[in-house]
C-alpha positions as CSV (number, residue, x, y, z in Angstrom):
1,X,-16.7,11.3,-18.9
2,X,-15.8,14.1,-16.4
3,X,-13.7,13.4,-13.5
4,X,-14.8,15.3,-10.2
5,X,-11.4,16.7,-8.4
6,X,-11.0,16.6,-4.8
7,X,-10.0,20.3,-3.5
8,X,-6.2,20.2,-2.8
9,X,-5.6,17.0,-4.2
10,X,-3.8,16.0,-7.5
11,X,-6.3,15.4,-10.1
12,X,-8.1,13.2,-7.7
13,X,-5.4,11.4,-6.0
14,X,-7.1,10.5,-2.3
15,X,-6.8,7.6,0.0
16,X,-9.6,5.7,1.7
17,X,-10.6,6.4,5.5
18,X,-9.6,2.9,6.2
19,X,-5.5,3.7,5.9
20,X,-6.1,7.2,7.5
21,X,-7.3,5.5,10.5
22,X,-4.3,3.3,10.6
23,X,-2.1,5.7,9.8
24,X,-3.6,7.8,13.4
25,X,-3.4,4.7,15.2
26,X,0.3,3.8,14.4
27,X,1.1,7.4,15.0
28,X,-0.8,7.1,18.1
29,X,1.3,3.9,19.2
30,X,4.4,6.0,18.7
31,X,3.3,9.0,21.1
32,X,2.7,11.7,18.8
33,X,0.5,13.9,19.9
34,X,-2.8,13.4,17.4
35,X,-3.9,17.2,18.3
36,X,-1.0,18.6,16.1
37,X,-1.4,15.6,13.7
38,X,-4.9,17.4,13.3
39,X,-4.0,20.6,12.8
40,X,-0.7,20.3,10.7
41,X,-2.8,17.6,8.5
42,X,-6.3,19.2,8.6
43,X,-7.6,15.8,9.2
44,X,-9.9,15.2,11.9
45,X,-9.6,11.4,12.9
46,X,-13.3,11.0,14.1
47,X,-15.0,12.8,11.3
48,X,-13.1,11.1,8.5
49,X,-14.8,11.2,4.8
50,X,-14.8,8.3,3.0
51,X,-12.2,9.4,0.8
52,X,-9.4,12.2,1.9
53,X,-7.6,14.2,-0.5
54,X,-3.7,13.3,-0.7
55,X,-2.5,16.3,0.1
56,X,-3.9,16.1,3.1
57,X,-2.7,12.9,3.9
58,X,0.8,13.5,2.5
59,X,0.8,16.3,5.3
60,X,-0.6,14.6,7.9
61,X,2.5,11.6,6.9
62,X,5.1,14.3,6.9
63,X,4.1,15.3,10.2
64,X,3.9,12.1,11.7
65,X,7.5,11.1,9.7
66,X,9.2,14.3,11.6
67,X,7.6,13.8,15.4
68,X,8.8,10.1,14.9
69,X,12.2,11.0,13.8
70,X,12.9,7.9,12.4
71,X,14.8,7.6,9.6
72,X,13.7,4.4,7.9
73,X,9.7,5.3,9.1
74,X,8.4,4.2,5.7
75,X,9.9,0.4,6.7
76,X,8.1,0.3,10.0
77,X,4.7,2.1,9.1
78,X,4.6,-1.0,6.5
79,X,5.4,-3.0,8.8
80,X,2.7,-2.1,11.1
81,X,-0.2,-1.7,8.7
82,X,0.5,-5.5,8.1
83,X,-0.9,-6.2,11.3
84,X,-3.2,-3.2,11.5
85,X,-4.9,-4.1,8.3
86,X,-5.6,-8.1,8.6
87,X,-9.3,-7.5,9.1
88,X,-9.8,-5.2,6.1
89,X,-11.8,-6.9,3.2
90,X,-8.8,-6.6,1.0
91,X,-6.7,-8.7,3.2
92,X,-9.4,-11.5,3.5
93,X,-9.3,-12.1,-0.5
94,X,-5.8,-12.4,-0.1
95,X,-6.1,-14.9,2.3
96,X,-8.7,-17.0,0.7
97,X,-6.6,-17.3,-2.5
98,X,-5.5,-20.0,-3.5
99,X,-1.6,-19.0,-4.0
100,X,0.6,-16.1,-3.3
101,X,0.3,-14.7,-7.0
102,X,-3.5,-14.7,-7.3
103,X,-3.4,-12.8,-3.8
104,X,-1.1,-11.2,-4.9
105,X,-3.2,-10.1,-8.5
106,X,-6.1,-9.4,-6.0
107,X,-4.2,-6.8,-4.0
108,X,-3.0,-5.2,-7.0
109,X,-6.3,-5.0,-8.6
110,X,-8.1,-3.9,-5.9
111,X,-5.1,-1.8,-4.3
112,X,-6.7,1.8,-5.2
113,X,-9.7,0.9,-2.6
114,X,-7.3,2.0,0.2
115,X,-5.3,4.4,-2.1
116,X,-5.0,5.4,-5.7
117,X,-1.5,7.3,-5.5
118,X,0.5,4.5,-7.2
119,X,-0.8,1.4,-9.5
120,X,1.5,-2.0,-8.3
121,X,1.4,-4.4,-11.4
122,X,3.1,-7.8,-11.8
123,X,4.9,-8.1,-15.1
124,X,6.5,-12.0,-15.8
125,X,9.5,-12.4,-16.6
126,X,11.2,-15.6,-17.6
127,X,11.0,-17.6,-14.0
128,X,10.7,-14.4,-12.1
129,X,7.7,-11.9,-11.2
130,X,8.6,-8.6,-10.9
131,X,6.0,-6.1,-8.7
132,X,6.5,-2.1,-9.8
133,X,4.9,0.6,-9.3
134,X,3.5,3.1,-11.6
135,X,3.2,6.4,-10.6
136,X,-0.3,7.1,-11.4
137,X,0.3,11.1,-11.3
138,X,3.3,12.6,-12.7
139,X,3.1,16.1,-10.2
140,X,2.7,13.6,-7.2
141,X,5.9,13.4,-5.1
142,X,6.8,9.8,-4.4
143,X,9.4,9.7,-1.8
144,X,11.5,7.1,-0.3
145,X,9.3,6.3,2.8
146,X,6.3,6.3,0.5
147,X,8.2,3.0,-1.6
148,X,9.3,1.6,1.3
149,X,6.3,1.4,2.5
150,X,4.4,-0.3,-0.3
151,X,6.7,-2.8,-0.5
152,X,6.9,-3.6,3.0
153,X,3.4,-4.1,3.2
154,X,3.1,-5.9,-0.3
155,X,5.9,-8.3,0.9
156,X,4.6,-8.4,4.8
157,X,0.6,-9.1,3.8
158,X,2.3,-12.4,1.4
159,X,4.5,-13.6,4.6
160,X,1.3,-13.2,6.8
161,X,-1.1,-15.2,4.8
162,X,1.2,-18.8,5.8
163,X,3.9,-19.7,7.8
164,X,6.2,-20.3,4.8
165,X,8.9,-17.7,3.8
166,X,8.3,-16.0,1.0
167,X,11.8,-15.4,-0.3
168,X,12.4,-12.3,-2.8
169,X,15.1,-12.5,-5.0
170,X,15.8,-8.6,-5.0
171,X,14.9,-5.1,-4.3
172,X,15.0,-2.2,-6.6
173,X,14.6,1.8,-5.5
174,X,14.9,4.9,-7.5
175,X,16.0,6.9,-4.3
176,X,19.6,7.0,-3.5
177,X,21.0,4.9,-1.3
178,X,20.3,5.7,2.8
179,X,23.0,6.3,5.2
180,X,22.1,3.0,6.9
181,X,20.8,0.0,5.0
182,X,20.6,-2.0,8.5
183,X,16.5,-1.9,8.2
184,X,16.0,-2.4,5.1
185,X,18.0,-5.4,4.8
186,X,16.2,-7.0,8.2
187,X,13.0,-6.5,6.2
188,X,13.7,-7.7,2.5
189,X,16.3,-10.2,3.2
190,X,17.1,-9.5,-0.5
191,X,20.0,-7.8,-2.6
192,X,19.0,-3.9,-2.4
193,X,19.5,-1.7,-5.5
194,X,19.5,1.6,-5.8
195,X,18.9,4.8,-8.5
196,X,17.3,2.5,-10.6
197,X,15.0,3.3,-13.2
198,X,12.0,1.7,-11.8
199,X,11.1,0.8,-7.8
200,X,10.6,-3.1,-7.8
201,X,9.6,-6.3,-5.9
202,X,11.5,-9.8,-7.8
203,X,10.0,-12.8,-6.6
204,X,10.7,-16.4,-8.0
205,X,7.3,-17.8,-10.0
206,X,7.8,-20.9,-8.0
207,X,7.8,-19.2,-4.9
208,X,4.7,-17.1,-5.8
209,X,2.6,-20.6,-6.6
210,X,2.5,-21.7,-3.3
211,X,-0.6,-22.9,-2.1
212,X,-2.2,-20.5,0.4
213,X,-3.4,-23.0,3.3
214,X,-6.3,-20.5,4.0
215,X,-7.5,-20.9,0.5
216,X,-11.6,-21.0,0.8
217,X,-13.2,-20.4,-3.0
218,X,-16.6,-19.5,-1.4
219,X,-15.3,-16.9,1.4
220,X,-13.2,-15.7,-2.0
221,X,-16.1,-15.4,-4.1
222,X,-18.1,-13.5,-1.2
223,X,-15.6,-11.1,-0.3
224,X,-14.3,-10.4,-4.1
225,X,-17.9,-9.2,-5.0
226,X,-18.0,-7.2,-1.9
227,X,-15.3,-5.3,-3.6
228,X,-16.3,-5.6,-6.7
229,X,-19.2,-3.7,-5.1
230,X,-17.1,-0.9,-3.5
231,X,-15.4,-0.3,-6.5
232,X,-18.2,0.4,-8.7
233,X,-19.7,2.7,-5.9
234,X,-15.9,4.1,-6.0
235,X,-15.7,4.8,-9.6
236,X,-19.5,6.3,-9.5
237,X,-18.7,8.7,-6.7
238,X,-15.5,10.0,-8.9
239,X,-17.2,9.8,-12.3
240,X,-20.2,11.6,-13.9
241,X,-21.9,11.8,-17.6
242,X,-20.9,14.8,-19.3
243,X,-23.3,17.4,-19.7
């Protein structure tokens, strides 16, 4: 099989129009002037593809990360794509799920619909879960915002689905450790480690098998095969016989 490369991207990499759109809109909510988001990016928000090359987004997040001036903006664009994402078909199977670890196996396996630049995977261990990240292409920068953001919205989307905490047991970053850890600490509520060999999420099991009160088999079943759907049509728009 022969992949088809997007021009500019690495080997492929994109991200779906969905998160471009929220990434605009929480740029939007922070002032920044969407006219030089456009031009720095080369993005235009109201003729979006379905899929847009990472580079472009990448530039189009660098620019917004700079305008913001924030230094923990990785933290707070998680944070904010929580809420900006709750009607997104990915965020309804988590909610219908029956506990926080099959949403959370639902996310992960359907986490390259909004974009394909990392892989999150559970991996068991003992009593614990732990959520990393595989870094799906080895050229692909991966910075500290980038992380932080992945695991603020992994971590927000579980706390969102019921009004019971979801407590994780630690935090694990390859990036050094920030001048200020103030943020990061309000959002995790978790030990933080840092210049570790692998970025991770620990939960406890027991915490992860909650029941989900919003749990609904037949609005899961509905909405899974809708993405089931999209990711075929996904995978056939990226992949073609050989000739």
């Amino acid at each position: 099989m022969e992949k088809k490369n997007s021009p500019g991207s690495y080997h492929g990499a994109t991200a779906s129009a969905d998160m471009v759109r929220m990434l605009f809109s929480y740029l939007g909510h922070r002032k920044i002037d969407s006219q030089m988001l456009e031009r720095v990016s080369g993005i235009e928000r109201h003729r979006l593809k379905r899929r847009i090359p990472v580079s472009m987004v990448n530039r189009l997040w660098r620019a917004g990360q700079v305008a913001c001036d924030d230094p923990d903006f990785g933290l707070h664009l998680g944070e904010a794509f929580v809420h900006l994402g709750q009607s997104h078909l990915l965020f309804s199977v988590m909610r219908y799920s029956p506990t926080f670890r099959v949403a959370l196996q639902k996310f992960f396996r359907y986490h390259s619909l909004m974009a394909d630049i990392v892989q999150p995977r559970a991996v068991t261990l003992k009593d614990t879960v732990h959520c990393v990240l595989d870094r799906k292409y080895a050229d692909l920068p991966l910075e500290r915002h980038h992380v932080e953001a992945t695991f603020t919205i992994i971590h927000g989307s579980l706390k969102s689905l019921s009004g019971i905490p979801v407590p994780l047991q630690e935090v694990a970053f390859c990036h050094e450790k920030p001048p200020s850890t103030e943020e990061l600490s309000r959002v995790f509520e978790a030990p933080l480690h840092f210049e570790c060999p692998e970025e991770r999420l620990v939960f406890r099991k027991a915490v992860l098998d909650q029941p989900i009160h919003s749990a609904d088999q037949a609005y899961l079943s509905a909405h899974e095969s809708l993405l089931t759907c999209l990711s075929m049509k996904r995978m056939n728009l990226i992949v073609k016989p050989a000739r």
